[in-house]
N, C-alpha and C positions, 0 to 999 in steps of 0.2 A: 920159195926162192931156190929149192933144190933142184928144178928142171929151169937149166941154164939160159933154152930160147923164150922160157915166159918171161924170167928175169929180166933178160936182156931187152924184152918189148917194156916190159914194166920203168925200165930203166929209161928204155927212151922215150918212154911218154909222157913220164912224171920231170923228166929233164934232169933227176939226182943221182949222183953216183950213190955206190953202196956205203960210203961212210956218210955221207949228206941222208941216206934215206935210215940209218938205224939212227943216227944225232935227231929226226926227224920224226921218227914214230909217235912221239905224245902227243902230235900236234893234229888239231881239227881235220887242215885241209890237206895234209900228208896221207893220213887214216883216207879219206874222202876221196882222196885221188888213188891208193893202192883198190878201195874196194866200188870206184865207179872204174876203174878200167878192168878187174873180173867182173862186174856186172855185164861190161860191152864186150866180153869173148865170154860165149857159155861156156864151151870145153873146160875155159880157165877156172869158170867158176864154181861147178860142179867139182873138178879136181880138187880145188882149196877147200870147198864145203866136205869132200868127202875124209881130206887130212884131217878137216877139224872136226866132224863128226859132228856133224848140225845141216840142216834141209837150207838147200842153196837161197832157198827164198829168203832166210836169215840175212843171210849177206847181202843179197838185194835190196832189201827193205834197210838194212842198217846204210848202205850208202846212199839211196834214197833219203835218208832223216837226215846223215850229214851233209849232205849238199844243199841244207836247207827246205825242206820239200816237206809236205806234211803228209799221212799218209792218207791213201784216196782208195778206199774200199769198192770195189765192184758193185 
């Protein structure tokens, strides 16, 4: 959330202002919705993976499971 124009798409995608999205953090499809929309911008998602220091595919595959989806191995 430190680089303003990701926020601001996050913001409009997810439809939550920033008090509505930290009140909202615990929840399934809040989680689900912040990491399927870095799933759909790579730039976004790599960025986030490299803050948190874990390989972006983590994060892909972790909102792949919350959106319901089981995982489907190559």
């Amino acid at each position: 959330m430190s680089d303003e124009p990701r926020a601001e798409r996050l913001l409009g995608m997810t439809g939550l202002d920033p008090d509505g999205l930290r009140a909202s953090l615990g929840e399934r499809a809040t989680l689900a919705a912040i990491l399927s929309f870095l799933a759909a911008h790579e730039n976004d998602l790599v960025a986030c993976a490299e803050a948190l220091d874990i390989p972006p595919e983590t994060l892909a595959a972790a909102a792949h499971r919350l959106e319901g989806h089981e995982r489907i191995d190559p």
